[in-house]
N, C-alpha and C positions, 0 to 999 in steps of 0.2 A: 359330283354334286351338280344339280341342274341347275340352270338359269336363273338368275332370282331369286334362290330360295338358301336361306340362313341356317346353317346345323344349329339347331338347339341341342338334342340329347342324343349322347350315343352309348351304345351296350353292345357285351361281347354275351352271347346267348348259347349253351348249350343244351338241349333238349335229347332224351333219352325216349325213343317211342318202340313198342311193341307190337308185334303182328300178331294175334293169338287167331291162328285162324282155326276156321267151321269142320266140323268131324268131317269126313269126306270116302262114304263108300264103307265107313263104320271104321276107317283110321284117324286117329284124333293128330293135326298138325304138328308141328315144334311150333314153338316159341321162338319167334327171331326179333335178335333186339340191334338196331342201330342210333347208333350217335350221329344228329344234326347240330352242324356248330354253325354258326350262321354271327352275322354283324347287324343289329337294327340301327336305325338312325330315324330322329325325328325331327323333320325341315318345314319350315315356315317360309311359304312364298309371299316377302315383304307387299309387292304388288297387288295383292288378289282383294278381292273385294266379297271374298263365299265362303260362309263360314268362318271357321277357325285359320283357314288357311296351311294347315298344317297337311303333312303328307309322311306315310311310313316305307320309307325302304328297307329292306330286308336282302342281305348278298349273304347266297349260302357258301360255305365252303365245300368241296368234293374230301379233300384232304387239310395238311398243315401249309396254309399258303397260296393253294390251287383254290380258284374263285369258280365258283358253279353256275349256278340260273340266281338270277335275282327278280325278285316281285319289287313295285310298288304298290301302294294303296293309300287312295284318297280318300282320306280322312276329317274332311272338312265339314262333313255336316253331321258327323257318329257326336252325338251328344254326350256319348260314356266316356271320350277321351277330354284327358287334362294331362295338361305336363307335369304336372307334380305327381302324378300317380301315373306316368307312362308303366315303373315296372311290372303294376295292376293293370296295366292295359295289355302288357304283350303278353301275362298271363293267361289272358282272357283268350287272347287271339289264340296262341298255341291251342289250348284248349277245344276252343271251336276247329283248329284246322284240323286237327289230329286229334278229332273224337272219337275212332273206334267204331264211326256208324257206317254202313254200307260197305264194309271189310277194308276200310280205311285204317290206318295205325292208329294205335292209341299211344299219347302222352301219357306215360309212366314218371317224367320227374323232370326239373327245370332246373338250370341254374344259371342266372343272370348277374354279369359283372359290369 
């Protein structure tokens, strides 16, 4: 946890996302589906004076225990978040990351603990 900043909420997040990829040469893809299990957490840096103050981290896993790439995201001035509906919020984010546009994966199903 960084400097300053207070865990408020934490969730254990797995997402289920699909590759349906583009006919190709007149052969239509498979279907490949992988499991992202990842940890979010939402921290509030006590100090700040911008916005919400709030900030999302997200540590994916690779495997059970093996820790991946992790993202932050400053969240302090996204109007749509509130702590009481964080699980509405990581919704939303899955959503938009893994929308299926530009032969990106699509999110096929959530399940947040």
């Amino acid at each position: 946890m960084a400097s300053g900043y207070k865990m408020m909420k934490f969730y254990k997040v797995t997402a289920t996302l699909q590759d349906i990829g583009p006919e190709f040469m007149g052969f239509k893809r498979t279907c490949n589906k992988i499991k992202k299990n990842m940890e979010i957490t939402f921290q509030q840096d006590q100090g700040s004076h911008y916005g919400n103050g709030y900030v999302m981290f997200v540590q994916f896993y690779e495997k059970a225990g093996v820790k991946g790439q992790s993202e932050a995201f400053d969240i302090r001035y996204d109007k749509e978040f509130r702590l009481e509906t964080a699980i509405s919020y990581i919704c939303t984010w899955a959503n938009r990351k893994w929308s299926g546009e530009q032969g990106s994966w699509t999110l096929i199903s959530i399940n947040i603990r």
